[in-house]
TORTI-631184 format. One record per residue (C-alpha): z, y, x; residue in one letter. Coordinates in Angstrom, 3 decimals, padded with zeros to 6 digits. Layout:
N
<r><pz>Z</pz><py>Y</py><px>X</px><resn>A</resn></r>
...
//
This chain:
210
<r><pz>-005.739</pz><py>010.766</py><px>032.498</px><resn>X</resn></r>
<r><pz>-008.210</pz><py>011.321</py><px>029.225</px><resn>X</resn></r>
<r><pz>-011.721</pz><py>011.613</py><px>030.110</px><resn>X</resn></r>
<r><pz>-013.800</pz><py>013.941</py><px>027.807</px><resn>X</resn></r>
<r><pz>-011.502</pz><py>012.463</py><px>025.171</px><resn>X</resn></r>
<r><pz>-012.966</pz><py>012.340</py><px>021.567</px><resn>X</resn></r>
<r><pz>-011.561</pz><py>013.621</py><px>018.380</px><resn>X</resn></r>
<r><pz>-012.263</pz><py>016.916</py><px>018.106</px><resn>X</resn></r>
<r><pz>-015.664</pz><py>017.933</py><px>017.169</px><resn>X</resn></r>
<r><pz>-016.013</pz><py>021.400</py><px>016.056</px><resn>X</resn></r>
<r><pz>-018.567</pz><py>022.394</py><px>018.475</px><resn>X</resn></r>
<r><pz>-021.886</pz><py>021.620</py><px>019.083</px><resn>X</resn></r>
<r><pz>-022.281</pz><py>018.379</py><px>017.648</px><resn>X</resn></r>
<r><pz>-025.505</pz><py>016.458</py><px>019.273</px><resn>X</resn></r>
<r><pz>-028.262</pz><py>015.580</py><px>016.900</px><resn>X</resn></r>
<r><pz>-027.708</pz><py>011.919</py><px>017.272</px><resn>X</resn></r>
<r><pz>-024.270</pz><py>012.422</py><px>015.830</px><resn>X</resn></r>
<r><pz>-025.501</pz><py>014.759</py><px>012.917</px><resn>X</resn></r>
<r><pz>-028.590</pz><py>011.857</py><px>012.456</px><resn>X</resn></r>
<r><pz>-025.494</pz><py>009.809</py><px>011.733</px><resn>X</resn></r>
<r><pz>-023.167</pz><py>011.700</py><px>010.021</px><resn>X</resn></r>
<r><pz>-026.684</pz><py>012.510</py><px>007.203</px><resn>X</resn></r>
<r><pz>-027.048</pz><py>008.211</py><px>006.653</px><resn>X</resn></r>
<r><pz>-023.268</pz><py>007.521</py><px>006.370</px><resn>X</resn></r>
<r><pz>-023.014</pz><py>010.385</py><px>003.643</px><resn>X</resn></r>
<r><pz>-026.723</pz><py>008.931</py><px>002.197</px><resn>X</resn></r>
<r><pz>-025.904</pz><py>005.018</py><px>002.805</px><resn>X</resn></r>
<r><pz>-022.485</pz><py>004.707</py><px>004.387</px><resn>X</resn></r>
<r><pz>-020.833</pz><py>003.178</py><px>001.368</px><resn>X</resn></r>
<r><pz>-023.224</pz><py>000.881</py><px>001.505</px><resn>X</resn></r>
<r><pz>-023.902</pz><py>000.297</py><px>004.778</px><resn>X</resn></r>
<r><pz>-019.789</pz><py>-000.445</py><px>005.425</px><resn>X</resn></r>
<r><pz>-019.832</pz><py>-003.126</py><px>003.017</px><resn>X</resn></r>
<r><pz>-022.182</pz><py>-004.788</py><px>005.255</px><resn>X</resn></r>
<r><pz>-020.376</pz><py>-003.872</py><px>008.445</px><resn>X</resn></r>
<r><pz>-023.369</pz><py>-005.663</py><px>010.795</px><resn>X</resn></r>
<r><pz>-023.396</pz><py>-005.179</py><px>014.416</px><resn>X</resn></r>
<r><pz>-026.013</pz><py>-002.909</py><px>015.774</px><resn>X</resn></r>
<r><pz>-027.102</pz><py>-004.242</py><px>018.752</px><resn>X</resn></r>
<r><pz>-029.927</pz><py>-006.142</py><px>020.370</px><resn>X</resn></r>
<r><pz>-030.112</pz><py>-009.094</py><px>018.845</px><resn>X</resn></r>
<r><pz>-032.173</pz><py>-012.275</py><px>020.447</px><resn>X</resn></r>
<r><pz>-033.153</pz><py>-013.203</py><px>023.745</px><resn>X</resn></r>
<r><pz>-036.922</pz><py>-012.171</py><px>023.396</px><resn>X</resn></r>
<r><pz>-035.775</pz><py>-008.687</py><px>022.401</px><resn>X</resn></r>
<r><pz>-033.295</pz><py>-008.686</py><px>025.329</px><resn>X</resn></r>
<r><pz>-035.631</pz><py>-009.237</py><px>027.421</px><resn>X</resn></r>
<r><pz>-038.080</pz><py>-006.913</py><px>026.056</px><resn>X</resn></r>
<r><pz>-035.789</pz><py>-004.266</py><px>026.443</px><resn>X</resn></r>
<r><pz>-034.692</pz><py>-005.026</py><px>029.866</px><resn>X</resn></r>
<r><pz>-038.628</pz><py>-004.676</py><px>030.700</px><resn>X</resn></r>
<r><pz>-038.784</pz><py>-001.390</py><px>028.916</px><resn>X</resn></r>
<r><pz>-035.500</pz><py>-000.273</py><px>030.849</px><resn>X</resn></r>
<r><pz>-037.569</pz><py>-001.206</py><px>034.087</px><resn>X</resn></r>
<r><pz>-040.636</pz><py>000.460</py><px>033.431</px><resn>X</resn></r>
<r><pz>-039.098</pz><py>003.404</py><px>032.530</px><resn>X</resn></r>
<r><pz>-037.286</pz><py>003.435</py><px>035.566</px><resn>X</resn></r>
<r><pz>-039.474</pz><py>002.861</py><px>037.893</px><resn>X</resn></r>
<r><pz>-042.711</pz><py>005.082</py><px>036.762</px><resn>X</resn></r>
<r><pz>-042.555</pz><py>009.224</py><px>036.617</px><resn>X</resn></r>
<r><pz>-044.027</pz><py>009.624</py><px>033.362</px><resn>X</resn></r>
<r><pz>-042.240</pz><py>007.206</py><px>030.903</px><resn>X</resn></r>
<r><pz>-038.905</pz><py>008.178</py><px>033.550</px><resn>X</resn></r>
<r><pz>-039.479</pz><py>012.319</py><px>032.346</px><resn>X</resn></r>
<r><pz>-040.493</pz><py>011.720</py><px>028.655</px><resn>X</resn></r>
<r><pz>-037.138</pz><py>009.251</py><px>028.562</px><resn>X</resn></r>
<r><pz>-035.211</pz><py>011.910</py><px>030.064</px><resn>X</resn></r>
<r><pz>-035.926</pz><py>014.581</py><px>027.290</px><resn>X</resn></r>
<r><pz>-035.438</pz><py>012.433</py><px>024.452</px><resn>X</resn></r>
<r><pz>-031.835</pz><py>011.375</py><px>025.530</px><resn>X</resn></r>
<r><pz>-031.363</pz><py>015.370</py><px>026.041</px><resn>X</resn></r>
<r><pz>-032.168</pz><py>016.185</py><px>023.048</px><resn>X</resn></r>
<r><pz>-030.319</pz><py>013.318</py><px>021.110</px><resn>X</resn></r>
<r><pz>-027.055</pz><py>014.056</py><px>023.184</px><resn>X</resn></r>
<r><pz>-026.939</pz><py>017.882</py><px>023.179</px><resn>X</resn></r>
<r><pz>-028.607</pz><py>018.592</py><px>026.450</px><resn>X</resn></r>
<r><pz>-026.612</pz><py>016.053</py><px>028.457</px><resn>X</resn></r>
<r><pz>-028.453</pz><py>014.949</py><px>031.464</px><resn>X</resn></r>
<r><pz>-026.321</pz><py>012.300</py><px>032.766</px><resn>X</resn></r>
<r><pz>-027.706</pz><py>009.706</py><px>029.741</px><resn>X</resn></r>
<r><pz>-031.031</pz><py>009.795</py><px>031.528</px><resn>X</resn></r>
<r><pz>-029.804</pz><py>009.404</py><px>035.227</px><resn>X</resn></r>
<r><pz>-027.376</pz><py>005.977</py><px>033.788</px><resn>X</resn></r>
<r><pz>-029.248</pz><py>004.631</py><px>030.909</px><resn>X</resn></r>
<r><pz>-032.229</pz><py>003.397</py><px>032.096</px><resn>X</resn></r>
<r><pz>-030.761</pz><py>001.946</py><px>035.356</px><resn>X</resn></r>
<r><pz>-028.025</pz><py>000.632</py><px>034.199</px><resn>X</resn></r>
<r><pz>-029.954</pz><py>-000.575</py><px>030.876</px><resn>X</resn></r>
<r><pz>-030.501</pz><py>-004.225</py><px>032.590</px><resn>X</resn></r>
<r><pz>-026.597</pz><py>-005.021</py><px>033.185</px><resn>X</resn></r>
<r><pz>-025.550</pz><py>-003.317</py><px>029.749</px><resn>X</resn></r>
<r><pz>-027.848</pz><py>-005.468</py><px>027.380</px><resn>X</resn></r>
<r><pz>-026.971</pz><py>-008.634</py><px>029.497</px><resn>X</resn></r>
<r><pz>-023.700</pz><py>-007.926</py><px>027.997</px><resn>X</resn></r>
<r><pz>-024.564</pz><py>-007.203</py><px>024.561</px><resn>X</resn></r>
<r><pz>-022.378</pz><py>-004.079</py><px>023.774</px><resn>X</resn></r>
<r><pz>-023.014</pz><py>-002.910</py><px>020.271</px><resn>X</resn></r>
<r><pz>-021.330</pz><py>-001.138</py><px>017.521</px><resn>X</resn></r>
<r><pz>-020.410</pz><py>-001.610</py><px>013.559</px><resn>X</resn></r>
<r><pz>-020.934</pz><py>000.963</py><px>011.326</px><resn>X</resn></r>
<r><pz>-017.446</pz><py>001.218</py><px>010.759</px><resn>X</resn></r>
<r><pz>-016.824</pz><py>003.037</py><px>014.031</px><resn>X</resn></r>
<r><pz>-020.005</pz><py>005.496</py><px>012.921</px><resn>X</resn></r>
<r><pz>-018.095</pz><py>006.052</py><px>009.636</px><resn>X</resn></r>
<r><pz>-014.682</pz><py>006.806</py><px>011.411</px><resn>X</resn></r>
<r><pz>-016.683</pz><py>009.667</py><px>013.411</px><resn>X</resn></r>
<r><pz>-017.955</pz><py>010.957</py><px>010.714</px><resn>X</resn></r>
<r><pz>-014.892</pz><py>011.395</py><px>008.869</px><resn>X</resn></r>
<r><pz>-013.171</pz><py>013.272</py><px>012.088</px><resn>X</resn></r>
<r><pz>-016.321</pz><py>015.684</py><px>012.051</px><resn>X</resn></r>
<r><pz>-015.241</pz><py>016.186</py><px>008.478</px><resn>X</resn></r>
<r><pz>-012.016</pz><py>016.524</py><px>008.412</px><resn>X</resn></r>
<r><pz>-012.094</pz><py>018.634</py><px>011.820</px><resn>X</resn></r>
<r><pz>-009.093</pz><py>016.664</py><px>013.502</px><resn>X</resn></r>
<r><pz>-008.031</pz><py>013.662</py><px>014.731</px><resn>X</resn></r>
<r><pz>-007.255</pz><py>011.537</py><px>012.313</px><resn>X</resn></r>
<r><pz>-007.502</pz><py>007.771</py><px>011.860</px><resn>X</resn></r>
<r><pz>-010.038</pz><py>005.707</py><px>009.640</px><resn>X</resn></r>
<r><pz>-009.859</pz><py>006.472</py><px>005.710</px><resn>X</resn></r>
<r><pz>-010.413</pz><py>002.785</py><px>004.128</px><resn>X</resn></r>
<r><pz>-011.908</pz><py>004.890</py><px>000.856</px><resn>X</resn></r>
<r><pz>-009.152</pz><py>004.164</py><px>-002.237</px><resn>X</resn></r>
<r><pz>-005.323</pz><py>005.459</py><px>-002.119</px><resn>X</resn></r>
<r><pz>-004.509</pz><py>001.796</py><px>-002.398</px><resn>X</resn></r>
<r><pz>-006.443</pz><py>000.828</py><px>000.537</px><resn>X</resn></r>
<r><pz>-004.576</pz><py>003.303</py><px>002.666</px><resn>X</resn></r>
<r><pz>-001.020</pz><py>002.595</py><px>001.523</px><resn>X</resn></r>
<r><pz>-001.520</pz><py>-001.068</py><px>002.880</px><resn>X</resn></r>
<r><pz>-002.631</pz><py>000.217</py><px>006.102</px><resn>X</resn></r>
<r><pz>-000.468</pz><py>002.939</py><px>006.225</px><resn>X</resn></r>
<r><pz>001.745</pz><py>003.162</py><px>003.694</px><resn>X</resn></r>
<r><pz>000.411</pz><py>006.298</py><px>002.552</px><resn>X</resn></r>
<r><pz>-002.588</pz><py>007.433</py><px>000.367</px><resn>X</resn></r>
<r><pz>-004.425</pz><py>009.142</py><px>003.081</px><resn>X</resn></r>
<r><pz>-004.772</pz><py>008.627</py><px>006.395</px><resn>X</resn></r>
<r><pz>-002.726</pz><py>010.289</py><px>009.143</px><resn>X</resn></r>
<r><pz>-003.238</pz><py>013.238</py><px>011.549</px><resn>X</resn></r>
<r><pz>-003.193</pz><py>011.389</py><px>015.465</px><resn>X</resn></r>
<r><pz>-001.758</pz><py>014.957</py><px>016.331</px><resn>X</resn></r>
<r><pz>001.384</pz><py>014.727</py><px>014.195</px><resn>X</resn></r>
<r><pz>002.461</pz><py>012.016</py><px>016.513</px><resn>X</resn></r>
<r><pz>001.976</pz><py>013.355</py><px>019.863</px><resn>X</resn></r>
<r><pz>005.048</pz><py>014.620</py><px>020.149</px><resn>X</resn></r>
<r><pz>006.406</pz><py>011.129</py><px>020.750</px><resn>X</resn></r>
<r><pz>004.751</pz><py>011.095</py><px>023.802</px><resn>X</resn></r>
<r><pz>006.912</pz><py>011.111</py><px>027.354</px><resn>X</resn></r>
<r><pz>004.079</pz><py>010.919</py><px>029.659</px><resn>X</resn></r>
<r><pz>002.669</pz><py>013.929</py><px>031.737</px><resn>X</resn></r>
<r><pz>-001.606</pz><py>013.575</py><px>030.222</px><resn>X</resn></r>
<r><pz>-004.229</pz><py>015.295</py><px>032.032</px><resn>X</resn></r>
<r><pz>-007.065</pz><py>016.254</py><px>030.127</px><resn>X</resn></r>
<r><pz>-010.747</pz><py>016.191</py><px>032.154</px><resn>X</resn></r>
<r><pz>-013.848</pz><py>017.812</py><px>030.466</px><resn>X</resn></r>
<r><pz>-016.972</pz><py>017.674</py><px>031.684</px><resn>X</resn></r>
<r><pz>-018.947</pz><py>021.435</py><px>031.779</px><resn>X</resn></r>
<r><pz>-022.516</pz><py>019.605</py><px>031.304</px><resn>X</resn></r>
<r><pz>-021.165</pz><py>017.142</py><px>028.458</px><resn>X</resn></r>
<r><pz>-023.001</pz><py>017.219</py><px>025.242</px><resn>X</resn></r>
<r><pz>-021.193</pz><py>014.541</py><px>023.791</px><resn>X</resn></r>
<r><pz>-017.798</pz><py>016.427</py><px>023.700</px><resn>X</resn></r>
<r><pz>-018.506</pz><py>019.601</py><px>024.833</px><resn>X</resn></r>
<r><pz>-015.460</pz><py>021.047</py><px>027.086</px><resn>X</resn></r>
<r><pz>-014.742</pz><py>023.528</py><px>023.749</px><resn>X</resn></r>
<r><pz>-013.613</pz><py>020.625</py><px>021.760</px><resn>X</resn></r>
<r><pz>-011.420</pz><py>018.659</py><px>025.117</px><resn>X</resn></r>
<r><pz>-009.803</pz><py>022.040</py><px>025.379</px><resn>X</resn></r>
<r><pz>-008.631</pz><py>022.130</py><px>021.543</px><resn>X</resn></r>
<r><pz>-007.114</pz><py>018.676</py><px>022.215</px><resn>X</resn></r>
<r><pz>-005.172</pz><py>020.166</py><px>025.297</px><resn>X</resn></r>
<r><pz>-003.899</pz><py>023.212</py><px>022.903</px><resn>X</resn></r>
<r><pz>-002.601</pz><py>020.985</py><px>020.381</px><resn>X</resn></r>
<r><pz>-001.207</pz><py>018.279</py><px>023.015</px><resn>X</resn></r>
<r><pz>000.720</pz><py>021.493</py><px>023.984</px><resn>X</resn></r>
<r><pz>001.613</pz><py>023.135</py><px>020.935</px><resn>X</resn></r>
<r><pz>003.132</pz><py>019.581</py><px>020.511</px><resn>X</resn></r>
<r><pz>005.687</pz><py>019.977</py><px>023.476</px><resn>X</resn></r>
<r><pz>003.528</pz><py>017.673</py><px>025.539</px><resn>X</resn></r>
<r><pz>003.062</pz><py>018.126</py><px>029.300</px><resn>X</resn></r>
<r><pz>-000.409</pz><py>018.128</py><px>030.033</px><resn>X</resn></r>
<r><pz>-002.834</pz><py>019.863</py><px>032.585</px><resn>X</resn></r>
<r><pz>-006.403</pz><py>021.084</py><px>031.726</px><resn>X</resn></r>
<r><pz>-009.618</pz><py>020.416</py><px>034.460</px><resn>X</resn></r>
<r><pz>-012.959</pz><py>020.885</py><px>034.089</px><resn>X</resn></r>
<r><pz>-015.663</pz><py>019.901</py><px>036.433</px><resn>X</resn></r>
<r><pz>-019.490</pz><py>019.654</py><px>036.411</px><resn>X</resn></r>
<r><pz>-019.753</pz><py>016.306</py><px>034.877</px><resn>X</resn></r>
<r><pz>-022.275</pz><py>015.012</py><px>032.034</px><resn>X</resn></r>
<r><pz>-020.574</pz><py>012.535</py><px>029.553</px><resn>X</resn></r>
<r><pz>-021.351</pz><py>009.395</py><px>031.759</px><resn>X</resn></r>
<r><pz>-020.824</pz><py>011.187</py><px>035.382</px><resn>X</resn></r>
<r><pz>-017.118</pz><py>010.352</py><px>034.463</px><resn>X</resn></r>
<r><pz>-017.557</pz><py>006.640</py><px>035.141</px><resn>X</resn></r>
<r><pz>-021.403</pz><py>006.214</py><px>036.598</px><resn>X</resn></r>
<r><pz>-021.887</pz><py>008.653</py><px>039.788</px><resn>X</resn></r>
<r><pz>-018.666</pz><py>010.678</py><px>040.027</px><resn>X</resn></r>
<r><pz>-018.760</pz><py>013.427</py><px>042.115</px><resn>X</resn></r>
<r><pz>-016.205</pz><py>013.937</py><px>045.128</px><resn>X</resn></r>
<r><pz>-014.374</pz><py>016.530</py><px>043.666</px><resn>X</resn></r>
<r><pz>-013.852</pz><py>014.673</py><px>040.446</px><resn>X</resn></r>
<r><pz>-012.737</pz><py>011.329</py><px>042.448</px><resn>X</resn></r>
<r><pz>-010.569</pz><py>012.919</py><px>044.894</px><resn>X</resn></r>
<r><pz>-008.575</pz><py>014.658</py><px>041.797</px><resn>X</resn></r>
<r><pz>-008.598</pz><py>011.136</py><px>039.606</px><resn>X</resn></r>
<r><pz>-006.912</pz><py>009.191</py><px>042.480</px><resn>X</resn></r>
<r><pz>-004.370</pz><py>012.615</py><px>043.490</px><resn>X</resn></r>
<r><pz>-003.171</pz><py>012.191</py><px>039.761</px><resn>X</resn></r>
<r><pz>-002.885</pz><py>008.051</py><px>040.103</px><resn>X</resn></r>
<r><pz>-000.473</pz><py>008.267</py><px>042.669</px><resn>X</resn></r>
<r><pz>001.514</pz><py>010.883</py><px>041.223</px><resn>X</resn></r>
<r><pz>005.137</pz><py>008.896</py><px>040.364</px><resn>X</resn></r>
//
């Protein structure tokens, strides 16, 4: 089961991914080379942001204005603002972060407008990895799979709007590959924090499926 997978992203790209995609063509050379974690790093600053996740949480006012700024930086998505700042306390204890690698990889996919995997920047580079000069389309290999895949897109997600999930399903089939196509009124995070009943009750009829 793929939930709101990525790869595709023809439509509607949020303006926290086209913030990204602008530095890694200004500074991404650059900024690979370094390859640092972004993250919060310390435990003051932990600890100052697990305040700031409270506050904002608990009061009306910071709650709202906190609420429109992750709209607007995820394309409208509303389920950032119900998760993020209550689940903001558990996430930093665990320090998830991200390299700008991974930011470079998406912004190469929103170039290219497929799947494909991570262009290391010199033929030679890419012939190690994958013994040829550029990097491969994920789609020319689907074929080779011999699983049934159902594909879930969420109607409210403005991370991958249900537009680009869909073009995944078309090419999963155009590849021979059995796969079903749902869509349900789910944000981006609604898939893992606060399913709804509908969207449970079809994830576990598919997980027992033999």
């Amino acid at each position: 089961v793929l939930l709101s997978p990525a790869g595709i992203h023809t439509h509607k790209l949020p303006l926290l991914a086209r913030w990204l995609c602008l530095a890694d063509r200004l500074l991404g050379a650059w900024l690979t080379r370094l390859n640092f974690g972004m993250t919060v790093y310390g435990s003051i600053l932990r600890v100052g942001a697990q305040k700031f996740a409270v506050d904002v949480w608990s009061l009306p006012g910071p709650r709202g204005l906190f609420n429109i700024l992750l709209r607007l930086l995820f394309g409208g998505d509303t389920s950032f603002g119900d998760v993020m700042a209550k689940y903001m306390g558990p996430y930093l204890d665990s320090m998830p972060g991200i390299c700008w690698g991974i930011v470079r990889h998406g912004h190469q996919i929103v170039r290219a407008k497929t799947f494909v995997l991570y262009d290391y920047g010199s033929e030679v580079q890419n012939l190690k990895h994958y013994g040829e000069a550029h990097p491969p389309k994920v789609s020319s290999e689907y074929g080779n799979i011999d699983i049934p895949i159902d594909v879930v897109a969420g109607r409210k997600d403005g991370v991958v709007p249900p537009e680009n999930v869909h073009a995944q399903y078309v090419e999963l089939r155009e590849r021979g590959v059995e796969a079903t196509y749902t869509e349900f009124d789910c944000g981006h995070l609604n898939f893992i924090h606060q399913p709804s009943e509908d969207f449970t009750s079809f994830l576990l009829s598919r997980l027992v499926l033999e």
